[in-house]
N, C-alpha and C positions, 0 to 999 in steps of 0.2 A: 288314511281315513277310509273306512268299509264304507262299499256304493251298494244301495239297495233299492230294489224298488219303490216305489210307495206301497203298493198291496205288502212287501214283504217289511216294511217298517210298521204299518197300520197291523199285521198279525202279529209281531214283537211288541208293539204299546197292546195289546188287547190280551197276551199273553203274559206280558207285565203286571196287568195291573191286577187280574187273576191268582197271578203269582203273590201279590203283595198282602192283595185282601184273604185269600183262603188256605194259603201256607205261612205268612208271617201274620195274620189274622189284624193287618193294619186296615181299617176299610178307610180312615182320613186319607193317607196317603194313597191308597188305591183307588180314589174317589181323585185325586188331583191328578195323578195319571191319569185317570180317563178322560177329565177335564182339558188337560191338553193336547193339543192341535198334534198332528203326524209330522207336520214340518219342526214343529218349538222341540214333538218329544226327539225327533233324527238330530236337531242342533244337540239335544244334550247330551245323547249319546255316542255325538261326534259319526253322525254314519248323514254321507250325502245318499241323496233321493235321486236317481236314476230312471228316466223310463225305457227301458229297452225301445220297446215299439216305434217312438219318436225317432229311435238313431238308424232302423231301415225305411223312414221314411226322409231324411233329410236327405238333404241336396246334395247332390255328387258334388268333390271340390272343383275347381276348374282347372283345366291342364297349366294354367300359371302357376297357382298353387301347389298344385304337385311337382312343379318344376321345381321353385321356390321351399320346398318340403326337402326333396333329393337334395339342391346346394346346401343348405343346411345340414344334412346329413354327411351330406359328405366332408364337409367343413369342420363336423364334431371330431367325424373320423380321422380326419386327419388331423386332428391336434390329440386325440386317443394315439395316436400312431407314434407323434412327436414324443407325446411323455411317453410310451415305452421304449421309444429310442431313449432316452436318456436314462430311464431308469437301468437300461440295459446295458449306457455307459458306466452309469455309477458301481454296478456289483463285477461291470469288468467281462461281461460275457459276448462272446463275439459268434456270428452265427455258421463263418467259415471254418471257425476249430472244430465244428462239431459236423460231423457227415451223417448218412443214414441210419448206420448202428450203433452212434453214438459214439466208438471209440478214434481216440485219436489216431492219428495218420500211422505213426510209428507200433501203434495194438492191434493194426487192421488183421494181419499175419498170426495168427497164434501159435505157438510154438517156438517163436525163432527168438 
């Protein structure tokens, strides 16, 4: 879902309804676009309403929260971590056959 302002959904319905009446020359339809509200026309065009402004003025979260945020995170992480170990077991790939240059132990020497 696209996040928009209001001003910037309010200049889309007004640009809309512009669009309707004077390049597809509907004025009924262009006339119910105008008719509806910035929020009804953001539902229908599936875009949430956003105020910027409001989110540097909200309240800092509290250090519990941010504690409570990091375990969470970390907890995602580590089950992200689990399933690449396994998916790592499943194609068979192991991380000690493989050194810096990629080649196995026995290619390291070239030449011989």
């Amino acid at each position: 879902m696209k996040q928009l302002t209001r001003e910037q959904v309010s200049g889309r319905k007004e640009r809309a309804e512009r669009f309707v009446r004077n390049v597809l020359g509907d004025d009924e339809r262009a006339d119910e676009i105008g008719d509806e509200s910035v929020d009804d026309y953001a539902d229908r065009r599936h875009v949430k309403i956003t105020n910027p402004a409001k989110r540097r003025n909200a309240e800092m979260p509290s250090k519990q929260d941010l504690l409570d945020r990091i375990k969470d995170l970390e907890d995602e992480n580590a089950d992200l971590n689990d399933r690449l170990d396994s998916i790592s077991d499943l194609v068979g790939y192991d991380e000690d056959d493989d050194d810096e240059d990629g080649l196995d132990d026995e290619e390291d020497e070239p030449g011989e």
